[in-house]
Backbone as a ProteinNet text record, in pm:
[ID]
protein_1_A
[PRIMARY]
XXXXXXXXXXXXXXXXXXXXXXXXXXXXXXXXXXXXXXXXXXXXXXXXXXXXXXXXXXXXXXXXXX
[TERTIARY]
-358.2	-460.5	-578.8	-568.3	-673.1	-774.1	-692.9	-807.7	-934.5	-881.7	-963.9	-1061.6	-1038.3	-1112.4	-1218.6	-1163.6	-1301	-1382.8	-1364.8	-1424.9	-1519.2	-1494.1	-1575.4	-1682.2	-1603.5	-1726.1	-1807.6	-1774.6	-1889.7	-1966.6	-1877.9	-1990	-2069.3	-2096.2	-2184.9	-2281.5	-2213.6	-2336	-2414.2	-2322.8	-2472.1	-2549.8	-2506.2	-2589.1	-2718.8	-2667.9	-2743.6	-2881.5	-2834.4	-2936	-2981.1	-2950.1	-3049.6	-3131	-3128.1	-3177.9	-3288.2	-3250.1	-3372.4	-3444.9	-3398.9	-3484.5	-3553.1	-3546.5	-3577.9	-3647.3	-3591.3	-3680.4	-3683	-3766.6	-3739.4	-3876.7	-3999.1	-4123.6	-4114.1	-4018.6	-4002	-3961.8	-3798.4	-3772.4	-3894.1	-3918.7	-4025.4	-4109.4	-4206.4	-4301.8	-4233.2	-4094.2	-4010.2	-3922.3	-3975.2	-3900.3	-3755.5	-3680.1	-3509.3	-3478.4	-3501.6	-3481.2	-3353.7	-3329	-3163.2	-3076.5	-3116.4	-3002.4	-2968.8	-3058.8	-3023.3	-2911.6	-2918.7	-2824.1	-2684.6	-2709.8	-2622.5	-2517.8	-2617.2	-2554.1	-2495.9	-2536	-2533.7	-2378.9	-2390	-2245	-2138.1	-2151.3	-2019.7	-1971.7	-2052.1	-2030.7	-1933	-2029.6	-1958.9	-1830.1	-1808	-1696.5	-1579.8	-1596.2	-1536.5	-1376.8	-1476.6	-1399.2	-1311.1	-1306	-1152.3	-1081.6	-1146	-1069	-968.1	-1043.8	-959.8	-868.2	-920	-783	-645.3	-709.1	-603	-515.3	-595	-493.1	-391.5	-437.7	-402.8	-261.5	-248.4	-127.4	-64.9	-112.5	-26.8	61.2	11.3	23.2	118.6	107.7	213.7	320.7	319.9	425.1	511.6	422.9	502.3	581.9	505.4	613.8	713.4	724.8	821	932	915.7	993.3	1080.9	1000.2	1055.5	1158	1141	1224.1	1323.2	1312.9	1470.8	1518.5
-265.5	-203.2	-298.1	-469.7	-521.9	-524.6	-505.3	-495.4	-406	-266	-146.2	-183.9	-224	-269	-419.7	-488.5	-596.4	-514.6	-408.2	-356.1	-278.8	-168	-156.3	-225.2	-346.8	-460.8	-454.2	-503.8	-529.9	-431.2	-324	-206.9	-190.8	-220	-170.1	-254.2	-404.5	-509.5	-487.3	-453	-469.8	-349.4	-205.4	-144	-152.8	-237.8	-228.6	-314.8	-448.7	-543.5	-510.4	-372.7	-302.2	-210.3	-179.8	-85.1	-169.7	-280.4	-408.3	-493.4	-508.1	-553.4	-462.4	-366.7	-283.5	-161.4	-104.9	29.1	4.6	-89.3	-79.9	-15.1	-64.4	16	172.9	256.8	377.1	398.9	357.6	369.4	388.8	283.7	323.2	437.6	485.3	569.8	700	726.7	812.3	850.1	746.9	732.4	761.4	671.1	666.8	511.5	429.8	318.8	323.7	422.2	453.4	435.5	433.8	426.3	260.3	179.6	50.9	-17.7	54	38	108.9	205.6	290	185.6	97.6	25	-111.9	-132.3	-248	-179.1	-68	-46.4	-12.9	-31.8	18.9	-57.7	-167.2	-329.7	-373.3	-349.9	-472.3	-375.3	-217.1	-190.7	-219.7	-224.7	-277.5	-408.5	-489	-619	-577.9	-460.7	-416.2	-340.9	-338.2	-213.4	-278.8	-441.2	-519.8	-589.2	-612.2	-665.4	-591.1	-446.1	-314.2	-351.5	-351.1	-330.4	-436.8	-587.5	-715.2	-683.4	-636	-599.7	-522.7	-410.2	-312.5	-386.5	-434.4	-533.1	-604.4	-692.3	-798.4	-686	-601.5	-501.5	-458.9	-387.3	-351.7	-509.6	-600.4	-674.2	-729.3	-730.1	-781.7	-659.8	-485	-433.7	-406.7	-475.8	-483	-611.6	-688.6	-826.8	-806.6	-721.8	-754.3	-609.9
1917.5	1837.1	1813.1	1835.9	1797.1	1888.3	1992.7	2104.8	2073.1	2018	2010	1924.1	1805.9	1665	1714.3	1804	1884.8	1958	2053.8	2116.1	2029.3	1927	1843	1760	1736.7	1654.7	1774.1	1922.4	1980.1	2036.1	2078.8	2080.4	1967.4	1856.3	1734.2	1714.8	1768.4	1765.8	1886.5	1995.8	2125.7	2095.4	2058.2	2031.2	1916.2	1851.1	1727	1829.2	1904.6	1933.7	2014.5	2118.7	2208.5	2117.5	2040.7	1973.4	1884	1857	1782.5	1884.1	1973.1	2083.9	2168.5	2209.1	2287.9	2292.6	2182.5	2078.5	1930.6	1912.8	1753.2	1694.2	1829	1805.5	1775.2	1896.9	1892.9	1825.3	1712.9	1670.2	1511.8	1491.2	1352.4	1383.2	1494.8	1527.9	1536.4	1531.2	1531.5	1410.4	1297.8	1193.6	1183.1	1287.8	1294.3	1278	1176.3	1144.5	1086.5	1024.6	1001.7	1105.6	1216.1	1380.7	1353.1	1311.5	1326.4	1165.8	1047.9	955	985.3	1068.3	1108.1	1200	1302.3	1389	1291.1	1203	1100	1046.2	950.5	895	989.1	1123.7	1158.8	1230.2	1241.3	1282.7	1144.5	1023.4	895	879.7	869.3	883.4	936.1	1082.2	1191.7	1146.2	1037.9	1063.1	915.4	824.1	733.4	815.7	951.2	1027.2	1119.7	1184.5	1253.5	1102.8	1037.9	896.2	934.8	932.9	902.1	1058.8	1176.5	1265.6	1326.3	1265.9	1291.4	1187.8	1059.4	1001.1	1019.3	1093.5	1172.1	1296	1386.8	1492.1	1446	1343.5	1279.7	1222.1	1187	1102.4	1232.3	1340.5	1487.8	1532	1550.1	1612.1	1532.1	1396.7	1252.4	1320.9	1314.6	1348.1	1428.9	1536.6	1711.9	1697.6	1624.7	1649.8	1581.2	1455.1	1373	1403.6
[MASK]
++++++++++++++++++++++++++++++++++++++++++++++++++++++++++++++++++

């Protein structure tokens, strides 16, 4: 599961930094500056989500061993 929850952090960061490097002009002239907090919270989310699955992970293999 932690795999999934890194892949997410970094999908949210590269999107966020294509979206700040690349269209951030369009973005304001389009007034969707929200796409880039959008890309911001689901990045800072991301890392109670890897907490959550790193103890799931440790709980699966605690169960598998005993």
């Amino acid at each position: 599961m932690v795999p999934f929850a890194v892949a997410g952090l970094i999908g949210w960061a590269v999107a966020g930094l294509i979206l700040l490097v690349f269209f951030r002009g369009w973005l304001t002239e389009h007034d969707h500056q929200n796409w880039l907090w959008t890309c911001l919270a689901g990045f800072l989310w991301g890392f109670p989500g890897l907490a959550v699955m790193m103890r799931h992970d440790a709980n699966r293999r605690r169960r598998r061993a005993g």
